[in-house]
mmCIF file of the N, C-alpha and C atoms, coordinates in Angstrom:
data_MODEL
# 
_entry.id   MODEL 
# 
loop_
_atom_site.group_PDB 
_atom_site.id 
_atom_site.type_symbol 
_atom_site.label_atom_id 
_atom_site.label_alt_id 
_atom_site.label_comp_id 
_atom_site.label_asym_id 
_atom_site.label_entity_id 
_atom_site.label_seq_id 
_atom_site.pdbx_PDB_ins_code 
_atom_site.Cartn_x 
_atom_site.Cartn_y 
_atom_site.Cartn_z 
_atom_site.occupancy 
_atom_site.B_iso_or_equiv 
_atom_site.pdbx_formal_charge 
_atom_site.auth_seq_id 
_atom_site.auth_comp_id 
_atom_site.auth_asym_id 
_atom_site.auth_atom_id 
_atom_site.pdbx_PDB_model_num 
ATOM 1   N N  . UNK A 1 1  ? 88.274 10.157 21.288 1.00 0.00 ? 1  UNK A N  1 
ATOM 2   C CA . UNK A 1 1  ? 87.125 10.845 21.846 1.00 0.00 ? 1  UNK A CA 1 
ATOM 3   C C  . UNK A 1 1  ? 86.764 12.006 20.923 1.00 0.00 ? 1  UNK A C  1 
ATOM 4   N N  . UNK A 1 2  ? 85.392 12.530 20.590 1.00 0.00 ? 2  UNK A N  1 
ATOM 5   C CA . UNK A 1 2  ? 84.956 13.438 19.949 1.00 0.00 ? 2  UNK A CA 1 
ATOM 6   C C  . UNK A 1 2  ? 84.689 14.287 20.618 1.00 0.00 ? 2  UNK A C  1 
ATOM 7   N N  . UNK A 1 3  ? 85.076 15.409 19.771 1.00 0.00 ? 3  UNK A N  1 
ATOM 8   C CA . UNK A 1 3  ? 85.009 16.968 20.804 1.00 0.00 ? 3  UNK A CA 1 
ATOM 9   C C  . UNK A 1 3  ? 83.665 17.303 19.896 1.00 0.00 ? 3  UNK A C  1 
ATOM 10  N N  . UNK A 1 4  ? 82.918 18.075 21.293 1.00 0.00 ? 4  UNK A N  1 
ATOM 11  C CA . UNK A 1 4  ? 81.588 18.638 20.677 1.00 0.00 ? 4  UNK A CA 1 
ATOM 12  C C  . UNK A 1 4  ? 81.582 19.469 20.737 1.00 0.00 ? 4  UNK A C  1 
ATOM 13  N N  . UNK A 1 5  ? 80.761 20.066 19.250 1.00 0.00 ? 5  UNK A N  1 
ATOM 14  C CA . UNK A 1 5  ? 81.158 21.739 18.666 1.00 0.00 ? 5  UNK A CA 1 
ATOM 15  C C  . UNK A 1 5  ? 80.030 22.303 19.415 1.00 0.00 ? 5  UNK A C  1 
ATOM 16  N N  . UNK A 1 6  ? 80.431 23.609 20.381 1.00 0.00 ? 6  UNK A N  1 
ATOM 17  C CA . UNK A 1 6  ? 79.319 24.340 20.305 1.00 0.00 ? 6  UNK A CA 1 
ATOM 18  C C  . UNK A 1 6  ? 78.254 24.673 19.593 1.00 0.00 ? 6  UNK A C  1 
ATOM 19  N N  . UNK A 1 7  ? 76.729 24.362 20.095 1.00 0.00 ? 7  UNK A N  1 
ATOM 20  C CA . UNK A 1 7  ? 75.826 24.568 18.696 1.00 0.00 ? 7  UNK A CA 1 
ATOM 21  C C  . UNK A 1 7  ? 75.839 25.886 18.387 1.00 0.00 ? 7  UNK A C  1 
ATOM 22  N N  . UNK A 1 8  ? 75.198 26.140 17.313 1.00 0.00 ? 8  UNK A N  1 
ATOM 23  C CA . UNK A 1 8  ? 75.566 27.710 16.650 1.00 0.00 ? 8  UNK A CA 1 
ATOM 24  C C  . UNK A 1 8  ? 74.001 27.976 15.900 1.00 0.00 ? 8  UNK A C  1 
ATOM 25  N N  . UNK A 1 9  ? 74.203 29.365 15.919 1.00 0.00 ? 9  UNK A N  1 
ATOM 26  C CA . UNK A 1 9  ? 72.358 29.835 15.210 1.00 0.00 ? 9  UNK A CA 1 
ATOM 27  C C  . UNK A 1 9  ? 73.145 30.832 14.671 1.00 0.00 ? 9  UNK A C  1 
ATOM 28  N N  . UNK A 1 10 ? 72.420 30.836 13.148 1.00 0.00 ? 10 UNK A N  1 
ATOM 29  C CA . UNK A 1 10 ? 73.170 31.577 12.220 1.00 0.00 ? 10 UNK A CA 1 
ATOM 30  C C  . UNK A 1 10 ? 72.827 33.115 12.481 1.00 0.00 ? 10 UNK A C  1 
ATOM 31  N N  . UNK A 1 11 ? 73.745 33.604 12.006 1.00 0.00 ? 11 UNK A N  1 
ATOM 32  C CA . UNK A 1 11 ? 73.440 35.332 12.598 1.00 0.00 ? 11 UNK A CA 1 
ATOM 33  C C  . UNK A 1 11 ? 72.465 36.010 11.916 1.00 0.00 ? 11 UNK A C  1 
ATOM 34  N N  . UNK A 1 12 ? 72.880 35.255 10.343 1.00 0.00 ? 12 UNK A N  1 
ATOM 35  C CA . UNK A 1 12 ? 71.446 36.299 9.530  1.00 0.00 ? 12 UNK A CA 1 
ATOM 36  C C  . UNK A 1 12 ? 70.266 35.490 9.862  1.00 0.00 ? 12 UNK A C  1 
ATOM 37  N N  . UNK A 1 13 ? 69.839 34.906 10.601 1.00 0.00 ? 13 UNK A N  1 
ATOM 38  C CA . UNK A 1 13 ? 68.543 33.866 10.940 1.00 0.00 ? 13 UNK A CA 1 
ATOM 39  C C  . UNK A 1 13 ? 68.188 34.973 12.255 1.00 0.00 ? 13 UNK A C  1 
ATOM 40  N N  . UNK A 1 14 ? 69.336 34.791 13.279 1.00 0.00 ? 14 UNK A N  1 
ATOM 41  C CA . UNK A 1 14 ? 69.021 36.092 14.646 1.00 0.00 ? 14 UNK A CA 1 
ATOM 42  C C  . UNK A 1 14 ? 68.723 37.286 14.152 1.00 0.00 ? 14 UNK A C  1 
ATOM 43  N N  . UNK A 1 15 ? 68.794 37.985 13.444 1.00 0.00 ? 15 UNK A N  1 
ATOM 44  C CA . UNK A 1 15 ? 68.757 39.171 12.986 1.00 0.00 ? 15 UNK A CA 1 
ATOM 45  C C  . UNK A 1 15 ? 67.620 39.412 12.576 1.00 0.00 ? 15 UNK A C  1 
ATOM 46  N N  . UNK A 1 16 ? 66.839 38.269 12.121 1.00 0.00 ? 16 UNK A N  1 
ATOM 47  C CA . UNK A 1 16 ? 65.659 38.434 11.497 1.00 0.00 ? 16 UNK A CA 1 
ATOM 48  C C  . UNK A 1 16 ? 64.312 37.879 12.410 1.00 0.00 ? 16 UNK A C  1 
ATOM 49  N N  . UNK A 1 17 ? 65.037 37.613 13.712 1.00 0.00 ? 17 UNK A N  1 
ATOM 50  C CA . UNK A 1 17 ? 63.989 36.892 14.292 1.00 0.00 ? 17 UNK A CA 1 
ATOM 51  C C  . UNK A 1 17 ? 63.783 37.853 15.732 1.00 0.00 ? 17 UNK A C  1 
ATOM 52  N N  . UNK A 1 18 ? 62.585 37.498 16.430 1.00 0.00 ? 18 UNK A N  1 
ATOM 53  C CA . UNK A 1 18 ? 62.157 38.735 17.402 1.00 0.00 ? 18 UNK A CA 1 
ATOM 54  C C  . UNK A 1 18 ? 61.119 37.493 18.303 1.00 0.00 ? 18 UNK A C  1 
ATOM 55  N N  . UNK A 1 19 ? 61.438 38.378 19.465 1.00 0.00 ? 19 UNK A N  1 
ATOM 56  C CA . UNK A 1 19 ? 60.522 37.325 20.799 1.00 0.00 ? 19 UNK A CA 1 
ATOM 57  C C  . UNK A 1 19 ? 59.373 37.403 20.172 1.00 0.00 ? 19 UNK A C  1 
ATOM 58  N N  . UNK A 1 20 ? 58.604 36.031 20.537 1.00 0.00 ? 20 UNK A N  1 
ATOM 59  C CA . UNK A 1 20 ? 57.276 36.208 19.895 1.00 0.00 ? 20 UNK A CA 1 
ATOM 60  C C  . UNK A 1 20 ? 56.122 36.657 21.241 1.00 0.00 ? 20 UNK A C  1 
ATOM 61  N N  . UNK A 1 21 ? 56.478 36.905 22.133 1.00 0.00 ? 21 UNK A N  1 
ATOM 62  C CA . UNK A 1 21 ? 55.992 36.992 23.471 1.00 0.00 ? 21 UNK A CA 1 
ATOM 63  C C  . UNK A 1 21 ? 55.813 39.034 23.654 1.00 0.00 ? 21 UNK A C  1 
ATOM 64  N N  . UNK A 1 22 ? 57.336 39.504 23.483 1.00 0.00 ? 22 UNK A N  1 
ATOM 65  C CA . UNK A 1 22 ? 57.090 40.258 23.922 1.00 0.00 ? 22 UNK A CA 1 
ATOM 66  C C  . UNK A 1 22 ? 57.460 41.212 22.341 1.00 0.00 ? 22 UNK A C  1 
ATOM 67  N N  . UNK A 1 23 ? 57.767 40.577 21.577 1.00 0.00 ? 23 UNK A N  1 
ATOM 68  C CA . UNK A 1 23 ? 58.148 41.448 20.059 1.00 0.00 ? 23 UNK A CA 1 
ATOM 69  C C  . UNK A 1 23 ? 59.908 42.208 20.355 1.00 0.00 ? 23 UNK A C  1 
ATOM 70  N N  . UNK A 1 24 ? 60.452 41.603 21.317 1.00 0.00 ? 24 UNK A N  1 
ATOM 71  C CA . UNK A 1 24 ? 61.801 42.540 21.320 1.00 0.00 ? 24 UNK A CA 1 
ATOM 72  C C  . UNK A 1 24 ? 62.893 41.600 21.030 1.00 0.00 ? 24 UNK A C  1 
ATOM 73  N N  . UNK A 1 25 ? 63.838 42.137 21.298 1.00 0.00 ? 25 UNK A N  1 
ATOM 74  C CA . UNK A 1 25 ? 65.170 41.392 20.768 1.00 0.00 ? 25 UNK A CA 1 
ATOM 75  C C  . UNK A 1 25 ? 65.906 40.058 21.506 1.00 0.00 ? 25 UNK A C  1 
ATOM 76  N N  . UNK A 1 26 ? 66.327 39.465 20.738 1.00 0.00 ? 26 UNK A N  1 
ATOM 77  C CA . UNK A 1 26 ? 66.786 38.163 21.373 1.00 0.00 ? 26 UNK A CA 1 
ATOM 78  C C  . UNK A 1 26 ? 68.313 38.025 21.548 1.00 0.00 ? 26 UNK A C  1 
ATOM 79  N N  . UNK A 1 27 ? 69.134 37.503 22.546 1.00 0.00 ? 27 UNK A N  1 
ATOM 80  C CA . UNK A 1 27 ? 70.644 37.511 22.272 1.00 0.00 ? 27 UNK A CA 1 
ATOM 81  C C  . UNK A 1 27 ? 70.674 35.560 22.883 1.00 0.00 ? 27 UNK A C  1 
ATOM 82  N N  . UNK A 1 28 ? 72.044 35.320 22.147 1.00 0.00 ? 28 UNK A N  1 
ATOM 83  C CA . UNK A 1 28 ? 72.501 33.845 21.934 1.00 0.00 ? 28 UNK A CA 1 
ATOM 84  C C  . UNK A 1 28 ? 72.999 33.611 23.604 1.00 0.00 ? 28 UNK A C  1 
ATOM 85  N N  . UNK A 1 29 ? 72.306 32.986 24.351 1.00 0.00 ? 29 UNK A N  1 
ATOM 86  C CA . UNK A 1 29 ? 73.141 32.369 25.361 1.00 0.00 ? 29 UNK A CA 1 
ATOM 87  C C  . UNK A 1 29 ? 74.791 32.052 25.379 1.00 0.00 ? 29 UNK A C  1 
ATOM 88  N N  . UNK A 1 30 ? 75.322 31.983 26.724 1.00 0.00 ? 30 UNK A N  1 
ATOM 89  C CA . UNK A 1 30 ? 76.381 31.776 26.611 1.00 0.00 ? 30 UNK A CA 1 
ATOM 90  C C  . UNK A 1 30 ? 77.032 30.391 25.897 1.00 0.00 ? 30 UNK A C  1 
ATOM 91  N N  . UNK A 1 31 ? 76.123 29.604 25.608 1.00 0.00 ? 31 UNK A N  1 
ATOM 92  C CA . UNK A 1 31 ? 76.781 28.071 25.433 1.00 0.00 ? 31 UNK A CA 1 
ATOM 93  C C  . UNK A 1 31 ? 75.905 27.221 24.453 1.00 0.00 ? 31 UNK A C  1 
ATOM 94  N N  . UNK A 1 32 ? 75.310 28.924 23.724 1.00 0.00 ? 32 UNK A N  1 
ATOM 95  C CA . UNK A 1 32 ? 74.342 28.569 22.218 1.00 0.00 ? 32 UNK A CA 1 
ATOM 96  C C  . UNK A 1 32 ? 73.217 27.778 22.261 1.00 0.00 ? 32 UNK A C  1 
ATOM 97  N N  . UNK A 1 33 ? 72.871 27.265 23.448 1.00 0.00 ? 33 UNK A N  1 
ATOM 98  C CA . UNK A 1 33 ? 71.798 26.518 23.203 1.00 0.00 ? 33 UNK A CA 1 
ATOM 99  C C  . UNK A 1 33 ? 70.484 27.095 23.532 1.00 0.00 ? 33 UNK A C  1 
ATOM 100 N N  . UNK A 1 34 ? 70.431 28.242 23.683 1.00 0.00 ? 34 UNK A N  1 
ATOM 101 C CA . UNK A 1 34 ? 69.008 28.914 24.009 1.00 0.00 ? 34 UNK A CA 1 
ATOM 102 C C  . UNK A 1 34 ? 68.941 30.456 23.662 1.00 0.00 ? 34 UNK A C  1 
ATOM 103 N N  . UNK A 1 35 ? 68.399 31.375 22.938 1.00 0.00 ? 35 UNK A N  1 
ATOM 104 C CA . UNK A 1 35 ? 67.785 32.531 22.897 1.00 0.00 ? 35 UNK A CA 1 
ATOM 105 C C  . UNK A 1 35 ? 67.276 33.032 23.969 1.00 0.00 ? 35 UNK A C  1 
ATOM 106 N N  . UNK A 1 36 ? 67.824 33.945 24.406 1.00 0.00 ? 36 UNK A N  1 
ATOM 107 C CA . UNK A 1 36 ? 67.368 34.655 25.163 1.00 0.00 ? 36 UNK A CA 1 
ATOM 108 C C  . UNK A 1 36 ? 66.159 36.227 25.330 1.00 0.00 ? 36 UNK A C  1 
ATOM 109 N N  . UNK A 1 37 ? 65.086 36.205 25.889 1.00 0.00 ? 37 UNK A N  1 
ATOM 110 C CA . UNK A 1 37 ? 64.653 37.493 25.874 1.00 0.00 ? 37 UNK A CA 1 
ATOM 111 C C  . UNK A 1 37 ? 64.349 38.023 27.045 1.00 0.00 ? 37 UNK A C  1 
ATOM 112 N N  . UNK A 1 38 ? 65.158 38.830 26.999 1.00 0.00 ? 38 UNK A N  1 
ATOM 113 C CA . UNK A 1 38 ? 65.491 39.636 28.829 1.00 0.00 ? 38 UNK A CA 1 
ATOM 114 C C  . UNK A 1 38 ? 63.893 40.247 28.997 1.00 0.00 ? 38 UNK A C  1 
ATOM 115 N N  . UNK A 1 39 ? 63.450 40.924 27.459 1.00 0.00 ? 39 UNK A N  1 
ATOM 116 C CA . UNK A 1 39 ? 62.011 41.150 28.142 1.00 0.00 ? 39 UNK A CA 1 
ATOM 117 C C  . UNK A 1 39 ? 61.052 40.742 28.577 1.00 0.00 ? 39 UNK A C  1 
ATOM 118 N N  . UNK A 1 40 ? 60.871 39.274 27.832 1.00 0.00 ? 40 UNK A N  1 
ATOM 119 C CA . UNK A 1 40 ? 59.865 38.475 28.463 1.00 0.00 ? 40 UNK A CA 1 
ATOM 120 C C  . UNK A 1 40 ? 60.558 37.499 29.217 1.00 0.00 ? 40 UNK A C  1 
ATOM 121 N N  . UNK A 1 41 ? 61.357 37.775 29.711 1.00 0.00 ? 41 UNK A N  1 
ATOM 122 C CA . UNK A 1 41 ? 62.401 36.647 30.976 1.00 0.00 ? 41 UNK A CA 1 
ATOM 123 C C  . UNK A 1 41 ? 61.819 35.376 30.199 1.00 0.00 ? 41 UNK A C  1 
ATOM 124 N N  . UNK A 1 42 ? 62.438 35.149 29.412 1.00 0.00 ? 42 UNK A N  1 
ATOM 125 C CA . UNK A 1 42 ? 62.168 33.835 28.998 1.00 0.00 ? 42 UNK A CA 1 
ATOM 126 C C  . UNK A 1 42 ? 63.579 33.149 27.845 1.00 0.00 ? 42 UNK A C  1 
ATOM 127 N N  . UNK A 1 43 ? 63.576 31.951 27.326 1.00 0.00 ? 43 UNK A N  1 
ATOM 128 C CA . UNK A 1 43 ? 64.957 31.569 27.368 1.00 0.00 ? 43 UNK A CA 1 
ATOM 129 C C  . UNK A 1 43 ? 64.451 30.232 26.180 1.00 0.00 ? 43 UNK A C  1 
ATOM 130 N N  . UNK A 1 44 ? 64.500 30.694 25.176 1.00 0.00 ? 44 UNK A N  1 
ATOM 131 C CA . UNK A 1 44 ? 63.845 29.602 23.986 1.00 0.00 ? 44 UNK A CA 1 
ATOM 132 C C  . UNK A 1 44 ? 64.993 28.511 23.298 1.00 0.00 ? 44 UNK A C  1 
ATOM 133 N N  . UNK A 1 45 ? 64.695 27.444 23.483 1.00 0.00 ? 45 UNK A N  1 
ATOM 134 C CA . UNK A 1 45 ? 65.592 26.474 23.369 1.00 0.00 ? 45 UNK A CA 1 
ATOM 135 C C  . UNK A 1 45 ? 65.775 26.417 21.921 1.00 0.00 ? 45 UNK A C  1 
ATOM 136 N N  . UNK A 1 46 ? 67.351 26.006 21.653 1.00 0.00 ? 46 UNK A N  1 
ATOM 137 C CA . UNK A 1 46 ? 67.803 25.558 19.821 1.00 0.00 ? 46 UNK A CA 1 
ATOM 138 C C  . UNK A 1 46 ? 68.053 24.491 19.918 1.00 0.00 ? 46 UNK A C  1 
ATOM 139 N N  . UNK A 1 47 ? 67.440 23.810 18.895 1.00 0.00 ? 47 UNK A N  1 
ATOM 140 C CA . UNK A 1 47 ? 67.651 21.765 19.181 1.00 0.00 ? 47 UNK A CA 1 
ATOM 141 C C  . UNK A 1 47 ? 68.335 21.854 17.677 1.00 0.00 ? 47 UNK A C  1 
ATOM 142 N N  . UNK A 1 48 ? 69.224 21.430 17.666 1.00 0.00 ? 48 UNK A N  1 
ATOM 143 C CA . UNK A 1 48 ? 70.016 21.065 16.271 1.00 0.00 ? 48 UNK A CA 1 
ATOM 144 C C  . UNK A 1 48 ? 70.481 22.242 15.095 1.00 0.00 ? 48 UNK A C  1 
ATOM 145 N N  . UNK A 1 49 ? 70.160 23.334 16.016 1.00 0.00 ? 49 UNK A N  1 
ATOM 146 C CA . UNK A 1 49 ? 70.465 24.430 15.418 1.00 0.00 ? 49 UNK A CA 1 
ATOM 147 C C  . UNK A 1 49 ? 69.674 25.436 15.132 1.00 0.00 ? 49 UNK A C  1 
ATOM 148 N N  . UNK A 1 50 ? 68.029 25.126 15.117 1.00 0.00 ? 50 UNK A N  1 
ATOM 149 C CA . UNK A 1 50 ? 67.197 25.390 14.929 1.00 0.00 ? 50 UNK A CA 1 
ATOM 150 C C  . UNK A 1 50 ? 65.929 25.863 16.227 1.00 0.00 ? 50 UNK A C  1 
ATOM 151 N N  . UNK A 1 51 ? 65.825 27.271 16.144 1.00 0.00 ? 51 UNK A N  1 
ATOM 152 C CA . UNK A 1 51 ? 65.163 27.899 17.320 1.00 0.00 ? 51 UNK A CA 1 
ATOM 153 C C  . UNK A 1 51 ? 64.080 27.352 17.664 1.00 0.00 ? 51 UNK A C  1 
ATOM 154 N N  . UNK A 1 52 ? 63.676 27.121 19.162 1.00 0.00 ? 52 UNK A N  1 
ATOM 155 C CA . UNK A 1 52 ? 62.373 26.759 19.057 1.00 0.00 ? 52 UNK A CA 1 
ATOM 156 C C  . UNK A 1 52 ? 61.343 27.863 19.668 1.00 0.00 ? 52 UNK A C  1 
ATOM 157 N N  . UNK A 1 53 ? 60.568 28.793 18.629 1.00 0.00 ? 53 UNK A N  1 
ATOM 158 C CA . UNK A 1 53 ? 59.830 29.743 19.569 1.00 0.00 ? 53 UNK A CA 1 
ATOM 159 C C  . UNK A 1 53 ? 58.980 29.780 19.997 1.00 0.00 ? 53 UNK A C  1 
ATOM 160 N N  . UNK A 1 54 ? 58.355 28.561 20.481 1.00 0.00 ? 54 UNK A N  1 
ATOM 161 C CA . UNK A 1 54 ? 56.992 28.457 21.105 1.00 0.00 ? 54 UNK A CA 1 
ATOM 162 C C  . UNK A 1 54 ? 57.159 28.866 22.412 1.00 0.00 ? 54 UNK A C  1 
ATOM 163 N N  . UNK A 1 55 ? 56.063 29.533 23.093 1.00 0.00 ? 55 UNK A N  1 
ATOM 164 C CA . UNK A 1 55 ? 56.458 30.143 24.427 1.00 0.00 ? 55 UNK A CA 1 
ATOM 165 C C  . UNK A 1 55 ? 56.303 28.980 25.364 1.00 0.00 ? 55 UNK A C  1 
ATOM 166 N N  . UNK A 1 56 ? 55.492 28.034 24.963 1.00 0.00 ? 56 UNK A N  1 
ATOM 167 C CA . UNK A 1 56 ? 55.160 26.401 26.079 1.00 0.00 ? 56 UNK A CA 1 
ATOM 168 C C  . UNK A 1 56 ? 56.388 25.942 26.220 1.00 0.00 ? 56 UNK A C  1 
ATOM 169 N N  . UNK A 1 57 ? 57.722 26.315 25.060 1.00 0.00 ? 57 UNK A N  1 
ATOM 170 C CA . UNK A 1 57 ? 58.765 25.650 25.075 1.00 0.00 ? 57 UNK A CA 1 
ATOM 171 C C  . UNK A 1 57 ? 59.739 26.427 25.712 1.00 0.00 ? 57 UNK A C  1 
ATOM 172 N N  . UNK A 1 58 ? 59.605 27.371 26.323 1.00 0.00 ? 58 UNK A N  1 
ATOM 173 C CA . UNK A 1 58 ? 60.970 28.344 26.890 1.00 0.00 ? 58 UNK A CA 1 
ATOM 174 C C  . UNK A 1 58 ? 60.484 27.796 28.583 1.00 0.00 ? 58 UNK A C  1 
ATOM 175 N N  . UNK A 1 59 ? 61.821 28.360 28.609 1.00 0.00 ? 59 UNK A N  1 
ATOM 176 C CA . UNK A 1 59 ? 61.729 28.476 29.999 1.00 0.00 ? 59 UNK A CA 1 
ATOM 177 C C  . UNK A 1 59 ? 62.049 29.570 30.719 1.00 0.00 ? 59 UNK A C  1 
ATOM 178 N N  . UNK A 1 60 ? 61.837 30.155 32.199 1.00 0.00 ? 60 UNK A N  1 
ATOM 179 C CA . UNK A 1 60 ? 61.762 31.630 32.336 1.00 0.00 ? 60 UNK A CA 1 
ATOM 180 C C  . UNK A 1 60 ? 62.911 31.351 32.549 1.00 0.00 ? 60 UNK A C  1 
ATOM 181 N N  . UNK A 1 61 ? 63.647 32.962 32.879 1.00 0.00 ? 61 UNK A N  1 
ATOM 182 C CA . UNK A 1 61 ? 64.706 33.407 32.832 1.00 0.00 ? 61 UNK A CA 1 
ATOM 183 C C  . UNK A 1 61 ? 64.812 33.699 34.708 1.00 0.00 ? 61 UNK A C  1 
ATOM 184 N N  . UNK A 1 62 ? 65.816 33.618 35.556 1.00 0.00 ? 62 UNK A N  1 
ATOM 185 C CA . UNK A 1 62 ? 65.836 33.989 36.831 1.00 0.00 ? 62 UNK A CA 1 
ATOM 186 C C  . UNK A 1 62 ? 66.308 35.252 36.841 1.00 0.00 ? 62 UNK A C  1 
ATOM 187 N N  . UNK A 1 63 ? 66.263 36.010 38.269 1.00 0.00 ? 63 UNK A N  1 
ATOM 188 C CA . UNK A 1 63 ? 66.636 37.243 38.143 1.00 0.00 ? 63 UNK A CA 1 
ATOM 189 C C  . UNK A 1 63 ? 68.028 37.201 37.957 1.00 0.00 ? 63 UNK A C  1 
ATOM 190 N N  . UNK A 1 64 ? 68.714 36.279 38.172 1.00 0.00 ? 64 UNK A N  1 
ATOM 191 C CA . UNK A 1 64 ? 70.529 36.636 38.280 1.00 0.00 ? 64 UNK A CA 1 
ATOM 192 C C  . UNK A 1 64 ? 70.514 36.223 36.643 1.00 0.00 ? 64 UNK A C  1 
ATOM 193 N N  . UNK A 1 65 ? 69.872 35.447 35.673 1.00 0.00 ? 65 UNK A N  1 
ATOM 194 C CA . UNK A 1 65 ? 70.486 35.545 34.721 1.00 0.00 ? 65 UNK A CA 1 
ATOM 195 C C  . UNK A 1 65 ? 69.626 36.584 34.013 1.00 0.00 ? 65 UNK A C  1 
ATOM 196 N N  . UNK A 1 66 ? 69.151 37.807 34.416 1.00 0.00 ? 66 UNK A N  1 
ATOM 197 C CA . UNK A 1 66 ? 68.162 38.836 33.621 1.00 0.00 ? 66 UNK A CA 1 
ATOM 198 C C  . UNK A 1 66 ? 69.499 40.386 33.584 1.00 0.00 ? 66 UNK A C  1 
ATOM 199 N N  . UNK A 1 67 ? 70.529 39.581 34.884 1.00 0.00 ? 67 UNK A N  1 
ATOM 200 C CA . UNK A 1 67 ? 71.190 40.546 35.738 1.00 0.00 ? 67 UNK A CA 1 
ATOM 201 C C  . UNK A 1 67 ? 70.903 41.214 36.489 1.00 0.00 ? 67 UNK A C  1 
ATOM 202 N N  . UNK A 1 68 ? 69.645 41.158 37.216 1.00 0.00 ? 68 UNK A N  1 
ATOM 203 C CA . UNK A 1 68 ? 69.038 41.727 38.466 1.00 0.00 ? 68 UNK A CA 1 
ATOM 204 C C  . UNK A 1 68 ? 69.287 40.908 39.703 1.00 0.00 ? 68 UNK A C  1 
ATOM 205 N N  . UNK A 1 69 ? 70.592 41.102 40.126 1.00 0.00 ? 69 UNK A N  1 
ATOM 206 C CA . UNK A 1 69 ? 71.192 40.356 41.416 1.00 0.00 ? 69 UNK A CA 1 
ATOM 207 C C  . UNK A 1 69 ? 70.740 41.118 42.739 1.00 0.00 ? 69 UNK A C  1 
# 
């Protein structure tokens, strides 16, 4: 059986990249597969490693994962 590697987004790629929605900062989901931007509650998917920042393509963010429980 093959173990599957967590996907990964390179750090100097995050570093250089910014919500295109709201212009603020993005952090790596817990399980790498999505960018997160707490400001524009929104949650931009990585397909093969590679961010996708179209805003048609995110999906919002809920309040428990913004941390507003």
């Amino acid at each position: 059986m093959a173990h599957r590697r967590k996907p990964t987004t390179d750090p100097l790629l995050l570093s250089t990249l910014i919500c295109p929605v709201s212009g603020g900062p993005l952090e790596v989901s817990a399980d790498g597969a999505e960018l997160l931007s707490r400001s524009a509650r929104l949650a931009f998917p990585v397909r093969d490693g590679i961010p996708v920042m179209i805003a048609g393509e995110a999906r919002a963010l809920t309040d428990k994962e913004i941390g507003k429980a």
